[in-house]
Structure formats: C-alpha cells, structure tokens
MITOR-48934 format. One line per field, with one value per residue (C-alpha): residue number from 1; residue in three letters; x, y, z. Coordinates in Angstrom, 1 decimal, m for minus. Layout:
REM MITOR-48934
num = c(NUM;...)
residu = c(Ala;...)
x = c(X;...)
y = c(Y;...)
z = c(Z;...)
END
This chain:
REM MITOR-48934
num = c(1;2;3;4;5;6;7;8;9;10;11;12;13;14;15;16;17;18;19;20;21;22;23;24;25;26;27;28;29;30;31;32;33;34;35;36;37;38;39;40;41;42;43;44;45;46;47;48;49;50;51;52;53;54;55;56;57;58;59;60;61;62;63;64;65;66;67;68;69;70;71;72;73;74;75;76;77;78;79;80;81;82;83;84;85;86;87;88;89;90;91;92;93;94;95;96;97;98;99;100;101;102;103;104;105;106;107;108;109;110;111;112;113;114;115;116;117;118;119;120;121;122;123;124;125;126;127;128;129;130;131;132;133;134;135;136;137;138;139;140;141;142;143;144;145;146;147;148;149;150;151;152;153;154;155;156;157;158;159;160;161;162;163;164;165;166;167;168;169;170;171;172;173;174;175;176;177;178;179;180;181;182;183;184;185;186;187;188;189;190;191;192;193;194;195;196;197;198;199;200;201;202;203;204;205;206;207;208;209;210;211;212;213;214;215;216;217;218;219;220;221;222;223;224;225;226;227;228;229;230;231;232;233;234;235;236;237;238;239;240;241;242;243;244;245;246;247;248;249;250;251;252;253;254;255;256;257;258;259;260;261;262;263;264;265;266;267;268;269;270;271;272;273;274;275;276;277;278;279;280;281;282;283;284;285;286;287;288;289;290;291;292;293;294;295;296;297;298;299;300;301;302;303;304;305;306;307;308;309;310;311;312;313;314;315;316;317;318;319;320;321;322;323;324;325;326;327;328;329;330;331;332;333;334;335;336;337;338;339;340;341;342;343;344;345;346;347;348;349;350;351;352;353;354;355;356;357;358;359;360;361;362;363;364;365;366;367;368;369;370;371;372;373;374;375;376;377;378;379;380;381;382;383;384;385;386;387;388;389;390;391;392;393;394;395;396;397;398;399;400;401;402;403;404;405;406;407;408;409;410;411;412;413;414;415;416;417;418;419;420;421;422;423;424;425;426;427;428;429;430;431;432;433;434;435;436;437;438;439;440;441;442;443;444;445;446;447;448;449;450;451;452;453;454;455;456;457;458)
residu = c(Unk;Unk;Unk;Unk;Unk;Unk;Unk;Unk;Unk;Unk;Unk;Unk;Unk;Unk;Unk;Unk;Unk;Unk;Unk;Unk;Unk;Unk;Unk;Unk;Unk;Unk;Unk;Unk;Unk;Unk;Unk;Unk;Unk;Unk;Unk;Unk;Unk;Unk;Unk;Unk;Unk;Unk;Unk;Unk;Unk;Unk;Unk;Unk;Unk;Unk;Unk;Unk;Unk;Unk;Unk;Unk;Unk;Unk;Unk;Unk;Unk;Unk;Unk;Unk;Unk;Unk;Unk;Unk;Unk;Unk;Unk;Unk;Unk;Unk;Unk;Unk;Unk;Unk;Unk;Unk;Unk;Unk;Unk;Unk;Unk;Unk;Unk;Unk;Unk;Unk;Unk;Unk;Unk;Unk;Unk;Unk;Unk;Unk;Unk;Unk;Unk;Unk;Unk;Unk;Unk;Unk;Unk;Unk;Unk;Unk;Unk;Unk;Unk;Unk;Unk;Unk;Unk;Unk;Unk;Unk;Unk;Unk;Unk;Unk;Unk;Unk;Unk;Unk;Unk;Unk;Unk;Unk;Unk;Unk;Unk;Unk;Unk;Unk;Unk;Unk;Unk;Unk;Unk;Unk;Unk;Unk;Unk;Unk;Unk;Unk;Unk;Unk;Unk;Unk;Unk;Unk;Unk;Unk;Unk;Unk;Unk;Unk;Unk;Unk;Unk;Unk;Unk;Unk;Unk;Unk;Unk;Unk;Unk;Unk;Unk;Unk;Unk;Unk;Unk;Unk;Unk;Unk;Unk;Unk;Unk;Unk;Unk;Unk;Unk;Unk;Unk;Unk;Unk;Unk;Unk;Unk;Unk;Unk;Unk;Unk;Unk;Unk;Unk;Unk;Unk;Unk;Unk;Unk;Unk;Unk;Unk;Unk;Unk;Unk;Unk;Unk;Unk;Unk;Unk;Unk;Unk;Unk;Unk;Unk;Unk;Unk;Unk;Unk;Unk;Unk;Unk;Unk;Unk;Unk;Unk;Unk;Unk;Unk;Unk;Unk;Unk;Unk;Unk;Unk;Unk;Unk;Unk;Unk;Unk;Unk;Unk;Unk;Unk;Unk;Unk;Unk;Unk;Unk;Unk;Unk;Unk;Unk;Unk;Unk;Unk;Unk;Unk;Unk;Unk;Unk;Unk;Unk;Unk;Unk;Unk;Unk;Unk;Unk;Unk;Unk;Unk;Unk;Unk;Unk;Unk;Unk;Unk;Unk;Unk;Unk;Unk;Unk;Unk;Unk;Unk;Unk;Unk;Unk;Unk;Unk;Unk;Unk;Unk;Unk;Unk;Unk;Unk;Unk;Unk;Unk;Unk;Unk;Unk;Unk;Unk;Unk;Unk;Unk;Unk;Unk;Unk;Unk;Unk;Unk;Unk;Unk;Unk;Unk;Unk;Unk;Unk;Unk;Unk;Unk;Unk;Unk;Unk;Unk;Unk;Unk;Unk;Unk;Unk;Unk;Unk;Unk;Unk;Unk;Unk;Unk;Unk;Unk;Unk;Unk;Unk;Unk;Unk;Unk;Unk;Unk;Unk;Unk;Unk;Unk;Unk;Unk;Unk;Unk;Unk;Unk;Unk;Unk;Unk;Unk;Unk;Unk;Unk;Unk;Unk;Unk;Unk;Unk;Unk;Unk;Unk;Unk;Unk;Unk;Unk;Unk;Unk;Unk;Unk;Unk;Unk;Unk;Unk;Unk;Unk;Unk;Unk;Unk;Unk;Unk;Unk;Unk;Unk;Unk;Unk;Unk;Unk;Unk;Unk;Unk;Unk;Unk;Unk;Unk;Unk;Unk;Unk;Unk;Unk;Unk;Unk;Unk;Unk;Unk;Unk;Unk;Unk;Unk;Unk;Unk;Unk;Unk;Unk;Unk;Unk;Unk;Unk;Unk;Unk;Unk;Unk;Unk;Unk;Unk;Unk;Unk;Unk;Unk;Unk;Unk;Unk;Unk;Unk;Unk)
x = c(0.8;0.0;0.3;4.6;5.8;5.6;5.4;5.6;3.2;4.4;2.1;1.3;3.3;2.1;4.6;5.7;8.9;9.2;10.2;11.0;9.5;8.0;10.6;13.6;12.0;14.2;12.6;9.7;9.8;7.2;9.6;9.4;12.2;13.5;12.4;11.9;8.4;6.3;9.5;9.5;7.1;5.7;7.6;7.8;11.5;11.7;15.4;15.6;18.2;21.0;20.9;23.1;20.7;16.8;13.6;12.1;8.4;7.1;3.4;2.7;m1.3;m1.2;1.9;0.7;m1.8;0.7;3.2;0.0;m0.3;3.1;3.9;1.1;1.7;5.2;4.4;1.9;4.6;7.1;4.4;3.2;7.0;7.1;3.8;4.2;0.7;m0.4;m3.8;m2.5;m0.9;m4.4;m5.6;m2.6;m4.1;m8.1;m6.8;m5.5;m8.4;m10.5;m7.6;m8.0;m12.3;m12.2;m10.0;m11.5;m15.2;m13.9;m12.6;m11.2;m8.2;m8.9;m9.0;m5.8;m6.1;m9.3;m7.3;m4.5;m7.2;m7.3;m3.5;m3.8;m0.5;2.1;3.6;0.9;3.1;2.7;5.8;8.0;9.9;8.6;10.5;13.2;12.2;8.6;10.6;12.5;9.7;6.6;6.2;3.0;m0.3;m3.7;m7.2;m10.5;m12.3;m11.2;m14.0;m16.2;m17.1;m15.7;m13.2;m14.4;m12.9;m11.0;m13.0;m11.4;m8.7;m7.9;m5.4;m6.4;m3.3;m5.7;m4.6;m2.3;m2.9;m3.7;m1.9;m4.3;m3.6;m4.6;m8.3;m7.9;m9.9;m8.6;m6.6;m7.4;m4.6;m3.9;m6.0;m6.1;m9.7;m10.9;m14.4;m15.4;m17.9;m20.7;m21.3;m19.0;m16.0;m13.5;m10.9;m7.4;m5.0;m1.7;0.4;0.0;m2.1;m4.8;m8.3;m10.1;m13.6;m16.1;m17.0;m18.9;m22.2;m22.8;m25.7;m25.5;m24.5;m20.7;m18.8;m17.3;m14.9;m13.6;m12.9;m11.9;m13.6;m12.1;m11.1;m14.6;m15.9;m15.1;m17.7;m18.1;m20.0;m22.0;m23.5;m26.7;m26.2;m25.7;m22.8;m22.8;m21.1;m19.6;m18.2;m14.7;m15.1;m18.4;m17.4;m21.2;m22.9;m25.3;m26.0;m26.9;m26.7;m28.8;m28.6;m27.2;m29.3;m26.8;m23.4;m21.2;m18.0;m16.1;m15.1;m12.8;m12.1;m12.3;m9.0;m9.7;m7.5;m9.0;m12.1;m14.0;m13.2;m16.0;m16.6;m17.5;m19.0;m19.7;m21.7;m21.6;m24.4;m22.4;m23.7;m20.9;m22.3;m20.1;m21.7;m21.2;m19.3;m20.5;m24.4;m24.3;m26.1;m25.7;m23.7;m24.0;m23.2;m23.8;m24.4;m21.6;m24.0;m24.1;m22.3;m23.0;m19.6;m18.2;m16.1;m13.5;m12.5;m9.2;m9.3;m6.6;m6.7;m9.5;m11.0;m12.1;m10.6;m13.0;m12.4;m15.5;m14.6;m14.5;m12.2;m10.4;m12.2;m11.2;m14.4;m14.0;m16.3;m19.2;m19.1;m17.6;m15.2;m11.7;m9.7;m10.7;m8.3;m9.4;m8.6;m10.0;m12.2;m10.8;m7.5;m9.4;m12.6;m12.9;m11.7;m10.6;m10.7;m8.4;m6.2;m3.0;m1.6;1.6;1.4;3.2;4.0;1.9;m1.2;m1.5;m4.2;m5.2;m7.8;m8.6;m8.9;m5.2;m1.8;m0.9;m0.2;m0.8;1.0;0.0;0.6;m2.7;m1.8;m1.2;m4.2;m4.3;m2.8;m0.6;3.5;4.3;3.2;4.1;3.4;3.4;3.8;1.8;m0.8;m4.1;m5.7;m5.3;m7.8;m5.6;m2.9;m1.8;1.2;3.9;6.6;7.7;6.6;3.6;2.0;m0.3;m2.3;m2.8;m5.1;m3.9;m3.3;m4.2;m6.2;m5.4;m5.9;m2.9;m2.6;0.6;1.8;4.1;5.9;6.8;9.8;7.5;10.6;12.4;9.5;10.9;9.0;11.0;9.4;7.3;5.5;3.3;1.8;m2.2;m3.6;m6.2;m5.9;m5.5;m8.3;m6.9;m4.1;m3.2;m0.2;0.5;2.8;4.8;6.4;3.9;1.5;m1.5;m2.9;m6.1;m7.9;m10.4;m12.4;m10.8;m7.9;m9.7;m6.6;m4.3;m0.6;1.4;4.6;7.2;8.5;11.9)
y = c(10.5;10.6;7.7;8.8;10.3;10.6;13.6;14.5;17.1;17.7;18.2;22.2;23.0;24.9;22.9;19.7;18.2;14.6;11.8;9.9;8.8;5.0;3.9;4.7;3.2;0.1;m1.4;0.0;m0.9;m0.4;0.3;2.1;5.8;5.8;8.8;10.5;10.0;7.8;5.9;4.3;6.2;3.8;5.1;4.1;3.4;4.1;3.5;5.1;4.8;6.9;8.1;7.1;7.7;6.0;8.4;7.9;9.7;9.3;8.1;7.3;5.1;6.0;3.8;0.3;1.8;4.4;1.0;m1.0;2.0;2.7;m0.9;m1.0;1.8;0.6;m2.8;m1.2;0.7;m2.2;m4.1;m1.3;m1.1;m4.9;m5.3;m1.8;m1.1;1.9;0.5;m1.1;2.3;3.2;0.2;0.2;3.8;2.6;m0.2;2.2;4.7;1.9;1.0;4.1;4.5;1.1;2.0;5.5;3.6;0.6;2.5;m0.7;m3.3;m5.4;m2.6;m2.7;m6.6;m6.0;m3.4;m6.2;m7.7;m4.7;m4.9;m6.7;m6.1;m6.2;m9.9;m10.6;m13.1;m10.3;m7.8;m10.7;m9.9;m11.3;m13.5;m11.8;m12.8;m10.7;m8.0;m7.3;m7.7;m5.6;m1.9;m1.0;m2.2;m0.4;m1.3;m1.0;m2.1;1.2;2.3;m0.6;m2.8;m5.5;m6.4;m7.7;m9.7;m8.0;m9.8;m7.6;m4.8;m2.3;0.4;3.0;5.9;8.9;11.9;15.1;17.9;20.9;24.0;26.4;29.5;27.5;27.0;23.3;20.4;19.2;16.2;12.9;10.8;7.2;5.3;1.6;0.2;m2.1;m4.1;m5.8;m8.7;m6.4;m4.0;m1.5;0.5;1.8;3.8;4.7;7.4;5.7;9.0;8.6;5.8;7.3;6.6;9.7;9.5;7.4;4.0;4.1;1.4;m0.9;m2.9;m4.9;m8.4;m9.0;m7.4;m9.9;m8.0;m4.4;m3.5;0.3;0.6;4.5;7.7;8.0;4.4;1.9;m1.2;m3.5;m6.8;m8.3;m11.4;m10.1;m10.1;m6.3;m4.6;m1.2;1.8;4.1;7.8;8.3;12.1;12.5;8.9;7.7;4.9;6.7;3.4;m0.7;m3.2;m6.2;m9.1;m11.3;m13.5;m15.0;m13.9;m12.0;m13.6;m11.6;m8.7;m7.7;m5.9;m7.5;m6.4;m7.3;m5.8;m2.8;m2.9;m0.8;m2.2;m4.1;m4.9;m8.6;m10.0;m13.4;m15.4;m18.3;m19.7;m19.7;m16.9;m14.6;m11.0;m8.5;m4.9;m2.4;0.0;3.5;2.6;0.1;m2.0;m6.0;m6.5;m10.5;m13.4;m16.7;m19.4;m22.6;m25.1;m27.2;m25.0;m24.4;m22.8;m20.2;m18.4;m16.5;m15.6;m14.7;m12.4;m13.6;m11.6;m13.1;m15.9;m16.2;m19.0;m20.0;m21.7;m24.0;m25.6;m29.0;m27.5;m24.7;m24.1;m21.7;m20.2;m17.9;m14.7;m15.8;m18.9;m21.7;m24.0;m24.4;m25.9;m27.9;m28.6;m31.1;m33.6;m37.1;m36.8;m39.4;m37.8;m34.1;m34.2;m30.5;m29.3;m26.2;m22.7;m20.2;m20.2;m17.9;m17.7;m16.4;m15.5;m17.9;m20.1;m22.2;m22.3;m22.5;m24.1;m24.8;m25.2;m24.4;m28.1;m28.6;m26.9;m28.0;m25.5;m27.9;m26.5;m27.1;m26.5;m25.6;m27.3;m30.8;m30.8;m34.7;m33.5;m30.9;m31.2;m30.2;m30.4;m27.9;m28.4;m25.3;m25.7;m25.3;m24.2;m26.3;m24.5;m21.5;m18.7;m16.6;m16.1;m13.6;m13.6;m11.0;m11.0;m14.8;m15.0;m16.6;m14.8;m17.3;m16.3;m19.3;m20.9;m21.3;m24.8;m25.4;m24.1;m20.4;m20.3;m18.3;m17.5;m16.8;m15.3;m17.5;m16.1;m19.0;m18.7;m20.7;m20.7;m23.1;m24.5;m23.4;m21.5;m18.4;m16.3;m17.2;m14.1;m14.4;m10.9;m11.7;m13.3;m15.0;m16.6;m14.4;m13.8;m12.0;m10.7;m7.1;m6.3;m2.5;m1.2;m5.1;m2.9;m3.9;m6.5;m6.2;m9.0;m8.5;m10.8;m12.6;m11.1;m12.3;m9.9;m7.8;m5.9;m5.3;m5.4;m3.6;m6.0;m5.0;m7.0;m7.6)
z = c(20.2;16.7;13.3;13.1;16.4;19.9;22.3;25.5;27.2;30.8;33.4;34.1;30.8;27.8;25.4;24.5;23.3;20.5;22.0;19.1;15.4;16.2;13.5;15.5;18.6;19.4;23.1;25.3;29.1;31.5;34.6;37.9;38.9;42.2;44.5;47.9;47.9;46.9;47.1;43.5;40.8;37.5;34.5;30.5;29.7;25.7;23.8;20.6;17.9;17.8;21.4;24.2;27.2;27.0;27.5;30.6;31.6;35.0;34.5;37.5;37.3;33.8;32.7;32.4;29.5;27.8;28.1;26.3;23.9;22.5;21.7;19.8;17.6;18.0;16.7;13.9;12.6;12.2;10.2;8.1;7.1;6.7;4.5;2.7;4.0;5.6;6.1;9.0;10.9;10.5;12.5;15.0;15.7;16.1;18.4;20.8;20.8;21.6;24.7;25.5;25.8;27.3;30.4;30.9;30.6;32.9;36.0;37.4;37.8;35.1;32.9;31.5;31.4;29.0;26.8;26.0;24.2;21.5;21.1;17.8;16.2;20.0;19.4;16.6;14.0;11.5;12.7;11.3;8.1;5.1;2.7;1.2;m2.5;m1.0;0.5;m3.0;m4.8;m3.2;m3.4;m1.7;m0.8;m1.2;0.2;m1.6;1.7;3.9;5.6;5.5;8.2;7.1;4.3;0.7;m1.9;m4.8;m7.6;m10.8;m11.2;m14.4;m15.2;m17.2;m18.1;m18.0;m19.6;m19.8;m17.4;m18.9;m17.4;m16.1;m18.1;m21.3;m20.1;m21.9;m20.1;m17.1;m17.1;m15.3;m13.8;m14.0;m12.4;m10.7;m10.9;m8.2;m8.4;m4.9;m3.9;m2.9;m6.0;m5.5;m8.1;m6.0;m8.2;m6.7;m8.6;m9.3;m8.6;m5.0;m4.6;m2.6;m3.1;m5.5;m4.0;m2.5;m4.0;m6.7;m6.3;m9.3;m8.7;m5.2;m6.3;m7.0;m9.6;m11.4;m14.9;m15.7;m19.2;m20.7;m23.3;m25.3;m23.2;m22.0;m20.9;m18.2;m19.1;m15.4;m15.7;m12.4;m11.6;m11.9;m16.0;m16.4;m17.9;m16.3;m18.5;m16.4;m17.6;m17.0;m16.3;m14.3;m12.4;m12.7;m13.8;m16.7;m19.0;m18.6;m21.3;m20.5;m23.2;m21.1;m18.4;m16.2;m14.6;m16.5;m16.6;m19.5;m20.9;m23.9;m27.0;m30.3;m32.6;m36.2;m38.1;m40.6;m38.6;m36.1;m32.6;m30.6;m26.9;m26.5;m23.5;m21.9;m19.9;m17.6;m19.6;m22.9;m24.5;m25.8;m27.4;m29.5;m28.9;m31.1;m28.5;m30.3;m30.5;m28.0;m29.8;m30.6;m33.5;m33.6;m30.7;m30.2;m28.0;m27.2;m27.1;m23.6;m21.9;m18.1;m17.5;m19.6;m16.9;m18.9;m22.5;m24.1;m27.7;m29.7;m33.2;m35.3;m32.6;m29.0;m26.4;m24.0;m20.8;m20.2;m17.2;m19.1;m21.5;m23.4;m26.9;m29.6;m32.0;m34.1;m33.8;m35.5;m33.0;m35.2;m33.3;m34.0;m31.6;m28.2;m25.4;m22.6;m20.0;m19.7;m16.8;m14.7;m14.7;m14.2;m12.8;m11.6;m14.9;m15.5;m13.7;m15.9;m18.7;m20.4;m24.0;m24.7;m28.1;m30.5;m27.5;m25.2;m23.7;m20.1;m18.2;m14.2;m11.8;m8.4;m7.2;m7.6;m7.9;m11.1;m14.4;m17.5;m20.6;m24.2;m27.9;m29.4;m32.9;m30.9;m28.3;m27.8;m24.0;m22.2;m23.0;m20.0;m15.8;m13.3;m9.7;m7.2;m3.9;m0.9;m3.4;m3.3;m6.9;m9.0;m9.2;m12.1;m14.3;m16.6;m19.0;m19.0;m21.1;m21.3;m17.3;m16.1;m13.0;m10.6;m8.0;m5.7;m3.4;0.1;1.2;4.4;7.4;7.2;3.2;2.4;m1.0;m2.7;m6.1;m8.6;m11.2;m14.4;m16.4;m19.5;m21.8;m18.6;m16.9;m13.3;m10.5;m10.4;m7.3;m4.6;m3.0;m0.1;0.3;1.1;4.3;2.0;m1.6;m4.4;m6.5;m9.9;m11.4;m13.1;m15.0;m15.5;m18.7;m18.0;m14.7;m12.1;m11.4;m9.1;m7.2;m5.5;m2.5;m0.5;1.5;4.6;3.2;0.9;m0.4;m3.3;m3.4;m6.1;m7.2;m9.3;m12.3;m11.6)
END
C-alpha cells in the first residue's frame, strides 16, 4: 500500500502485482470466498473502474483491518481530490500506520473496534464535493503548519517573483524562484516555491510571538513585523534573519512602501499604538514619523500616492506623510459600536470598510464622508477579518457564523454591488488575503485550519 496505489504481495511469492490506483477504486467490501476448507475464508472484495470482474484477496484474520485500511486511504484520496490538498493523503496515510501499530500492539477482539477510531476521513462529511462555484474556482491548497504538532493560523502572506535562472555554463548567480511567503501565530516564515508549490526548507523562526505583516522590500529584503514591536529583515538569498529595527514599542500592525513620485522609495511601518515610522530602507535608519494622537488601535494602513489611510478602529483617517490629517471616515457609535476591522480603496472609486462584529461591507466616497453610499450584507458571515481589491472586485475573507466558525471567501463586483462568488475552502475563518499578478488570490487561516488555498481569478 502506498499514498497512489495498491499492491498485492502473495503469500510465499517473490513479486507482486497492482491492484488498482485508489482513484479508480469505486466500492470496497469486506466479504467472505467459498471453499473446501475452512468452508468460507474472510476476503476484501475491491471494484475498480473500467474492469468487468472485482479484485478479490483472501485475507483470512487480516481482512477486517486491510477492509479498515483501504477505505481509508480510499476515502483520503477522494478528499484530497475534492479540497485540492495533498496534505490530507498525507494524513489518510498516518491514520492507517497508527491502525496498523494499534492492532499489532492490541492483540485482541476489540482491536479492530479501537482502529475505527483512527479512520478520520471513511464517512467523515469531508469526501463530499464542494460547491461547484468552489470546485471552479480552487486550484490547490498548501500548508505552512506540516510537520508541526498542531496547526497555526496563517496571520500574513507575500509573493515575491524571484529571479532568472542562470544556465550553468555561464557561471552567473543562481537564480531564485518565485516564492509564496507565509507568516504563522507562533514566530515562524515558512516560504513555499510557486513552481511546484513545495515547501523550500525548514521554517525560518522570527522571534516567538505572532508574526503579524510581510513586506519585500528590493531584490534582497523581505521586512516581517511581530507583535513583540520588531521588524525583522530577512536576506532573500542566505534565508536568515541578519537585522532588527526596533523604534516601535507595541505590535506591529503594518508594513508598506511609500511611492512619491521623483523620490527615493521608503518602508513605512505602523503600530497599534499610533505610531507610524518611515525608515530609510538603504541605511535603515528613521527618516521622520509621527504619532495619531489618541490612538489605541492603529491595525492597518493603506499607501495611496502622497498620503496614508489608516484604519483606527473608530475610523478610517487619511494623513499625509508628515502626519497632517486629511480626511476622516466614521460611524456614529450607536449605529457601530465595534468599529472598524479593515478597509480597501479602489483607486478613483470607493472606499470599502468592515468589521469583524458584523457581515456588513460599508462603501464610501472619500470627498463626501458624512456616511457610507452604499450597504452590503454577506451571508452566513458574522465579521470580516480582510479584503483586498483586484481589478474592480472586492475579495472578503469571512468570519464563520456559527458553531463550527467556517469562514468563507466573497468576491464583490463594486461597480454592481452584487456578491459574485461564495467560496468555502477553510474549516476555520479566513484570516488574510493575497492577490498574485491579478491571476490568483491566496487566503490563509485559523489555526484550527492553519492552511492556504490558491484561487483563481476567474
């Protein structure tokens, strides 16, 4: 048995012949062959696709686990297929290892009524097709977690596009591929190539509090902000963490690069206290910040050309660089009370705004911010954690209402004001949003999922 086929080792034989790839499997039946003696022997009845006659192995006392066994990987097949997620074959493969120790270590009837217990995916809810808007619109599904004990949230993601490949016989510097960044709750950088989407190395640890924004900053930097208010530099080539910048005192909440045009780029960072920093990203040094005054919640900040939008949970203010306000966008409390959690601007269009007490998306004109023009409600969403704008679409990642938390993804038409997709591709709310060349977007997880699922923009 191994993670694709099936194979068949007879007793007293130096050879083996394939039963079957797990895909073509169609039914598995535990099931007993007529005979001389014993008069009927336990046998596995398999039927496979595109053959007449079923497989049948006489297994005698070892059929009731093999029968446990192959519907599991079976069953782990079907939803690895379903959820585009190879993670899972993986598991489906642990589970019956652990069937199998359990029943050699056990030695008794209730054995085999003990190893049911490990068959996680036979009848398990999740070999169910997805919904076909899902089904159309996800391509694969990658997990920053693998390995660990337990899942973690997905608290940031960032693509970079690496760089040419160098043919050998020209002795130029070797190339480095693209690459999918992902930052998780307990301090680690786990970095994916995009060409096959397998992990590159072991994660990379950051600190050990949670990783909270990713930002590439040139060829040569990838700049990662924590809640313990370091931003971490890490080299691109060496894939080490060989710098810290510590102006700020509380959690980092933002990362981005200033474009002013005819000037140098920046890096400007944030902080849940209010105090925003532009670094000069050559001598790493402070250029100038500032601090929003009365601010206890600056949790994330959007460059748009010359000026800064800020969402401070209260509202959505615009400063310019220097720190001068411009604009202010906000919500009579009594109608609001939780304020805001994150907010999009679609260049000369609207501002978006949500919060992750409700499922509501609030749209507004910045020039007339007396109140939102416009009120979406998503369903079976009870708040927003993201959003990112693509194109004239709005991508949402949701909060899961209800017991199980179940996030899904939304994407907006803004220009209509109509919920065009629903895709429900996490087994816990999504925590933030990627979009990659406006071809894919990347939502990552909570921890009770704690992976990432690659969606294509259709």
């Amino acid at each position: 048995m191994t993670q694709r086929r099936l194979f068949l080792l007879a007793e007293g034989k130096g050879s083996y012949v394939e039963v079957a790839l797990y895909r073509n499997i169609e039914e598995v039946e535990a099931t007993s062959v007529i005979s001389i003696f014993p008069p009927r022997v336990p046998a596995l009845k398999i039927k496979i696709k595109y053959r007449s006659e079923a497989f049948t192995a006489n297994l005698k006392s070892d059929r009731d686990l093999w029968h446990l066994m192959v519907k599991e990987m079976w069953a782990g097949k079907q939803t690895a297929h379903h959820h585009k997620d190879p993670q899972i074959l993986k598991q489906a493969a642990t589970n019956i290892l652990l069937m199998d120790a359990l029943v050699q270590c056990l030695q008794s009837s209730k054995a085999i009524y003990a190893a049911t217990k490990l068959a996680h995916f036979t009848d398990s809810e999740m070999t169910q097709s997805m919904p076909k808007t899902t089904v159309e619109t996800l391509r694969h599904k990658i997990s920053p977690s693998a390995g660990l004990a337990s899942p973690e949230a997905v608290e940031a993601l960032l693509y970079t596009t690496g760089t040419e490949m160098q043919p050998q016989h020209e002795g130029g510097p070797e190339g480095v591929p693209p690459r999918v960044w992902c930052t998780t709750g307990n301090g680690r950088v786990t970095i994916f190539n995009t060409t096959t989407w397998s992990k590159e190395r072991d994660s990379i640890r950051a600190g050990h509090k949670r990783l909270t924004c990713i930002l590439a900053v040139g060829a040569m930097q990838v700049w990662v902000g924590s809640v313990d208010g370091t931003i971490y530099i890490l080299d691109t080539h060496s894939l080490s963490f060989n710098k810290q910048l510590s102006e700020h005192r509380e959690n980092v909440t933002s990362l981005v690069l200033s474009h002013i045009p005819n000037s140098s780029k920046r890096v400007i960072s944030c902080s849940i206290d209010g105090c925003v920093v532009t670094w000069n990203m050559v001598t790493l040094q402070v250029h100038h910040s500032f601090h929003i005054p009365n601010c206890s919640s600056l949790t994330s900040m959007m460059n748009d050309s010359d000026s800064l939008w800020c969402c401070l949970g209260k509202s959505i203010e615009q400063f310019t660089l220097r720190g001068k306000p411009l604009c202010k966008l906000s919500i009579a409390e009594a109608q609001r009370p939780q304020g805001f959690s994150c907010f999009a601007l679609i260049p000369e269009a609207h501002l978006w705004t949500a919060s992750r007490e409700d499922g509501n998306l609030q749209a507004w004109d910045p020039k007339k911010p007396q109140g939102p023009i416009r009120t979406l409600q998503l369903p079976d969403c009870a708040g927003v954690s993201s959003m990112i704008c693509v194109g004239q679409k709005l991508w949402v990642g949701g909060i899961g209402d209800g017991p199980d938390y179940v996030g899904k993804v939304y994407v907006v038409d803004t220009e209509n004001y109509t919920i065009e997709r629903e895709l429900k591709g996490h087994v816990d709310s999504v925590t933030c949003l990627l979009s990659i060349k406006d071809r894919y977007v990347l939502s990552g997880s909570g921890k009770r999922d704690g992976k990432v699922a690659i969606w294509q923009i259709i």
